[in-house]
Backbone as a ProteinNet text record, in pm:
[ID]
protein_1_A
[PRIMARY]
XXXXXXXXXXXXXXXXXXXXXXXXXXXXXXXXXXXXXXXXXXXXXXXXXXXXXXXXXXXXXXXXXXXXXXXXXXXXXXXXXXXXXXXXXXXXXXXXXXXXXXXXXXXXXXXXXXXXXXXXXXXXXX
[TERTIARY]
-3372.8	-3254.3	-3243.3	-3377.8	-3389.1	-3327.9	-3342.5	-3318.8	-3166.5	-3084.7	-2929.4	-2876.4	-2914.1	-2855.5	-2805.7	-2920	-2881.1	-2769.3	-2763.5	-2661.2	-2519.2	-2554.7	-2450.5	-2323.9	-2421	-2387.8	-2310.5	-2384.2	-2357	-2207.7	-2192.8	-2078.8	-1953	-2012.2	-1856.2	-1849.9	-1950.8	-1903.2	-1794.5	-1851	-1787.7	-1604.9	-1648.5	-1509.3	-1432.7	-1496	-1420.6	-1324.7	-1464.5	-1390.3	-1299.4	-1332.8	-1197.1	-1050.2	-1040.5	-944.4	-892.5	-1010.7	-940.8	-917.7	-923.9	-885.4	-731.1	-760.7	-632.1	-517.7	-515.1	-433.1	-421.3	-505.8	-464.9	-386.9	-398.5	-380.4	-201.8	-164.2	-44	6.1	-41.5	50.4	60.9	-22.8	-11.3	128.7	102.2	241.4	359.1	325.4	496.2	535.2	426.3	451.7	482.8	457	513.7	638.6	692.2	821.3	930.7	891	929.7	996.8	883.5	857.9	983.1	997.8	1036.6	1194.1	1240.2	1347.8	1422.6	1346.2	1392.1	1393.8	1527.8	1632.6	1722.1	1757.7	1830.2	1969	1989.4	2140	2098.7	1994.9	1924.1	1927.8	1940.8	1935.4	1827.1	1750.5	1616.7	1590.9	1508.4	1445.2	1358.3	1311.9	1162.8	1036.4	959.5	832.4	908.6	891.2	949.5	1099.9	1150.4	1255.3	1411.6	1391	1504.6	1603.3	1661.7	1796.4	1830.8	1816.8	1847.3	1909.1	1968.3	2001.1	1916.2	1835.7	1703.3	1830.9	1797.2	1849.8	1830.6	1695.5	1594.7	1505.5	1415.4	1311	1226.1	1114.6	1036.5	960.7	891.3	834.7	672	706	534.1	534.3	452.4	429.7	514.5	630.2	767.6	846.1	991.6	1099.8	1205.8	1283.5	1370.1	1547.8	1522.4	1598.5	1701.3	1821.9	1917.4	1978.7	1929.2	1974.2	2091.8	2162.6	2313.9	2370.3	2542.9	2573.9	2571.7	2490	2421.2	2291.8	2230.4	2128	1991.5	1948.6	1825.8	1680.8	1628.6	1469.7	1403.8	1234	1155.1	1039.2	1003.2	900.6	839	696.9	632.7	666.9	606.9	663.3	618.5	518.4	424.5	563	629.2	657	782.2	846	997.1	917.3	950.3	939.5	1019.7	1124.4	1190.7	1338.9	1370.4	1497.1	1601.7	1713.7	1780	1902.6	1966	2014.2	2206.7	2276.3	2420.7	2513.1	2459.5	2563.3	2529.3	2572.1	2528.5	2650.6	2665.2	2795.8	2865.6	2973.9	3086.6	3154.9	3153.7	3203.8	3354	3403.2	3542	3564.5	3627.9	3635.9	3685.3	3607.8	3702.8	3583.9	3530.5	3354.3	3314.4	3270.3	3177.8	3069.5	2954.5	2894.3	2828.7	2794.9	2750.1	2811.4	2982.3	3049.5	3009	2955.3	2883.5	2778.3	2703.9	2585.2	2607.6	2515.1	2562.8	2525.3	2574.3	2561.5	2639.4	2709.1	2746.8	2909.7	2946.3	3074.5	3173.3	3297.4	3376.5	3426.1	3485	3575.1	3689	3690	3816.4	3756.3	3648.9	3622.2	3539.4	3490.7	3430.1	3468	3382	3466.6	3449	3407.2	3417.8	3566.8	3647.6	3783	3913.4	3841.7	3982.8	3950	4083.6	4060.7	4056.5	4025.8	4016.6	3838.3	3732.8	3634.8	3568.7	3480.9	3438.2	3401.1	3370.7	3308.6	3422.8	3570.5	3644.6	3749.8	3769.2	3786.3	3905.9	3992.9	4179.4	4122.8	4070.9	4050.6	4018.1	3923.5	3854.6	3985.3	4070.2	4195.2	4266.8	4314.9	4406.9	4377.7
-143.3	-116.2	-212	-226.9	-301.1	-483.7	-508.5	-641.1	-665.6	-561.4	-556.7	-546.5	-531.7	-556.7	-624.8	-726.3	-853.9	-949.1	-948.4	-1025	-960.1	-831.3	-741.4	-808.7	-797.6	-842.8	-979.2	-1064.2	-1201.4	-1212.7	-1162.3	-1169.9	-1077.2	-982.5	-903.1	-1017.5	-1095.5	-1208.9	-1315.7	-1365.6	-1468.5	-1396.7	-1282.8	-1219.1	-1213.3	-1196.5	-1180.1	-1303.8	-1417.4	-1523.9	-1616.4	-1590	-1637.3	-1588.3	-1429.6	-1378.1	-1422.2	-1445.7	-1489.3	-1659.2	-1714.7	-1847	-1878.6	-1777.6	-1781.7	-1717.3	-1646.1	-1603.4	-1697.3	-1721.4	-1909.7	-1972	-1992	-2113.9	-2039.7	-1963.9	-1905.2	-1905.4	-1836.8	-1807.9	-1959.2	-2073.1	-2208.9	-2313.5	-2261.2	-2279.1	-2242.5	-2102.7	-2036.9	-2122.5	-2138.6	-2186.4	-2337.9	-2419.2	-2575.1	-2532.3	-2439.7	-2436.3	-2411.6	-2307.8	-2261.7	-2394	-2471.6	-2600.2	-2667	-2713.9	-2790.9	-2753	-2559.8	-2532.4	-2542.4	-2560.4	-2576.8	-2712.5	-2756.1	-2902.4	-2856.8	-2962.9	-2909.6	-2872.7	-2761.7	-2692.8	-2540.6	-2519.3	-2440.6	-2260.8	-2198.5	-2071.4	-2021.9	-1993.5	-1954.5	-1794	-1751.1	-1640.4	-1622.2	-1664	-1644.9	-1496.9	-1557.2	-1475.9	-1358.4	-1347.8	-1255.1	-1185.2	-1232.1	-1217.5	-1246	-1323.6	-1451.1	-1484.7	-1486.3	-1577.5	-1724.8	-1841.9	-1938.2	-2044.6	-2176.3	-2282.9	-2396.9	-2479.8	-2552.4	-2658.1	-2720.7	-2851.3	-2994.6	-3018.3	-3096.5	-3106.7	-3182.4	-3172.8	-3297.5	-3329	-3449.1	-3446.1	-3335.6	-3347.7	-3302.1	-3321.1	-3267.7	-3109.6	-3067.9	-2940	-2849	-2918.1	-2837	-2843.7	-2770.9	-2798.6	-2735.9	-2801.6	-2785.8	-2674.3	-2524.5	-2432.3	-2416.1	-2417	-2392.9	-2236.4	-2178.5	-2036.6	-1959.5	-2052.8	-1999.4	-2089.7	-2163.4	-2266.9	-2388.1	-2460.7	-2527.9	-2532.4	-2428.5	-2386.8	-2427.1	-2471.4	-2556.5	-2516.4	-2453.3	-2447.3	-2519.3	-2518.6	-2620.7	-2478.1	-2463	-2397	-2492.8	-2366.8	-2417.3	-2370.7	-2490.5	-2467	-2321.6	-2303.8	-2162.9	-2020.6	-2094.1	-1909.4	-1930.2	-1985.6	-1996.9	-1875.8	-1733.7	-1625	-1652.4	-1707.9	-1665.3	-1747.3	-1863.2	-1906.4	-1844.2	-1807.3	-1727.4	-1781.5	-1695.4	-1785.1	-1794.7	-1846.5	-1859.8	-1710.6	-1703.1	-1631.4	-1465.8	-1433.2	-1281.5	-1225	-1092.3	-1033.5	-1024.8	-1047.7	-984.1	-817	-838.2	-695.5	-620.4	-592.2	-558.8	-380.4	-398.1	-251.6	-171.3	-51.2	81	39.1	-72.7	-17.7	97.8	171.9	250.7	245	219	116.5	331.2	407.1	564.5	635.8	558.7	658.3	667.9	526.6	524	586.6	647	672.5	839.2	934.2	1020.5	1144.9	1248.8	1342.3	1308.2	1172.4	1182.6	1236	1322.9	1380	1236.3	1192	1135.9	1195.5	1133.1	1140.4	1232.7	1376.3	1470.1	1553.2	1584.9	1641.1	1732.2	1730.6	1876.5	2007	2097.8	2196.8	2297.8	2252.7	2351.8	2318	2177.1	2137.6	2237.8	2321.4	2445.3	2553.1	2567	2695.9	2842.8	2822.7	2954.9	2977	2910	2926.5	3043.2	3084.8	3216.8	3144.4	3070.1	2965.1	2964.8	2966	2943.3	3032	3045.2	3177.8	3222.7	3151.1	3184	3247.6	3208.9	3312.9	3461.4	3448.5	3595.1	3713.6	3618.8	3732.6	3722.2	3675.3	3727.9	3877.4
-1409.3	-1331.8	-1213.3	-1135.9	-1054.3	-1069.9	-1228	-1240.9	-1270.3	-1313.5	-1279.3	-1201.9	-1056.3	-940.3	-888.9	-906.1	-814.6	-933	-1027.5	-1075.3	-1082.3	-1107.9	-1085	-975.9	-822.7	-711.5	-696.8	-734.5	-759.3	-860.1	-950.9	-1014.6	-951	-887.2	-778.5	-663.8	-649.2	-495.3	-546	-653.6	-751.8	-777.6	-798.9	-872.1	-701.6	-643.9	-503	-457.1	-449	-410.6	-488.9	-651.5	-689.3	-605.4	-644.5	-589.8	-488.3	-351.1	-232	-235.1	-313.4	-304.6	-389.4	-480.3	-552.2	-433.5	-374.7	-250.8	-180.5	-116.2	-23.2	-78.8	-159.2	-285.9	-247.4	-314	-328.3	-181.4	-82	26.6	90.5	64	141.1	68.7	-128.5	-154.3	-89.3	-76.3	-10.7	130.2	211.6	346.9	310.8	255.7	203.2	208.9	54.5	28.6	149.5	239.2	340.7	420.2	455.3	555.3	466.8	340.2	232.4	317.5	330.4	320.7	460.8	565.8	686.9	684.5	659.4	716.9	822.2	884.3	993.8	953.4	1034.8	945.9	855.9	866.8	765.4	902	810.7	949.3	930	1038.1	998.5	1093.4	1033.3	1123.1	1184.3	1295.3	1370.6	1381.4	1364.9	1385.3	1446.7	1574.4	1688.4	1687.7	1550	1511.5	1581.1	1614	1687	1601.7	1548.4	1455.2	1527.4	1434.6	1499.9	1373	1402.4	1296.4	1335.5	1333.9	1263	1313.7	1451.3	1499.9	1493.9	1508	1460.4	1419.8	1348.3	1242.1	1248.6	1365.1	1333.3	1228.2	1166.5	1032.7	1128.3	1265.5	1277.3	1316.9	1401.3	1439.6	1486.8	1578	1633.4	1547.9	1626.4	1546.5	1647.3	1666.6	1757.8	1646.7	1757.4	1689.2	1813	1761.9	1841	1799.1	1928.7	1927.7	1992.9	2033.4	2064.4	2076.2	2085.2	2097.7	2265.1	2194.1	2334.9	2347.9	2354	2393.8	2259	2238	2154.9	2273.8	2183.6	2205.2	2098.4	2149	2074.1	2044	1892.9	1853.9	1769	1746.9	1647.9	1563.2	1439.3	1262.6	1242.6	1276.6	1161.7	1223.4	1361	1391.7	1295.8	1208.4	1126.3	1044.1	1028.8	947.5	766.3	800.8	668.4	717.2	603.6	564.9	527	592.5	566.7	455	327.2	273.2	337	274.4	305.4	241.7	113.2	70.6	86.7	245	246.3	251.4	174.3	160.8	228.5	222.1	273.8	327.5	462	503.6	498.4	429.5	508.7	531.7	634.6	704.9	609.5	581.6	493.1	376.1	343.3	240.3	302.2	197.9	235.9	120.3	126.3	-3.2	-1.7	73.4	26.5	-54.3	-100.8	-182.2	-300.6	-393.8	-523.1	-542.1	-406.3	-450.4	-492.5	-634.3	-614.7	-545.4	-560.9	-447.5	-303.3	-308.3	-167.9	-202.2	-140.1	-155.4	-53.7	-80.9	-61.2	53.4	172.1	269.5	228.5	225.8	258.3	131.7	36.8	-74.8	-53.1	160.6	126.6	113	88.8	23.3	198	272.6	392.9	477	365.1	436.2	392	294.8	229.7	301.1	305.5	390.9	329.3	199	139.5	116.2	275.6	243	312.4	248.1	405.7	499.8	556	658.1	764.8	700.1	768.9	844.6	998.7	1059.2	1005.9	977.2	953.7	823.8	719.8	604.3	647.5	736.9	763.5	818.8	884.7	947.2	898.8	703.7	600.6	534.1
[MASK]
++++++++++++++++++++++++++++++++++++++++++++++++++++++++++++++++++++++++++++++++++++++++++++++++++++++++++++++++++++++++++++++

């Protein structure tokens, strides 16, 4: 029993550190692509969660984000959280995106709006 241990061991370290290299490996891709997707003009989202558009781009460690019109700050690359894309929906007043969902009763369909309910006092004094 004693002599299955130690290899035992040795093959969960092995199995470990594949795993964690294969993770590096992956999250250092995502952060390239990321880097790849911030050109200037690009809207980005900061770490700290800032909204900004990606002004300039020397290609080294900063990156100059302009966060209101005029106004350009200088961060570092790593804090850009997430590229935001262009095509986010469209709002117009009077959606109500809860009416599809079901169980939600529609604007004027509840039933405490008739007045033939007990709930409601004018019924009680017919």
């Amino acid at each position: 029993m004693d002599g299955l241990f130690l290899p035992l061991m040795l093959a969960l370290l092995v199995v470990f550190l594949f795993i964690s290299f294969r993770n590096q490996k992956k999250r250092t891709q995502a952060m390239n692509e990321l880097k790849a997707q911030a050109v200037p003009g690009a809207r980005i989202q900061l770490s700290c969660g800032l909204f900004g558009t990606v002004h300039s781009d020397d290609g080294g460690e900063s990156v100059e984000v302009e966060i209101a019109p005029g106004v350009i700050t200088t961060w570092n690359r790593l804090a850009i959280r997430d590229v935001i894309a262009d095509e986010a929906p469209e709002y117009t007043p009077g959606d109500n995106p809860r009416e599809d969902l079901p169980g939600v009763e529609k604007a004027g369909d509840d039933p405490a709006d008739t007045p033939d309910t007990p709930n409601d006092p004018e019924a009680k004094d017919k």
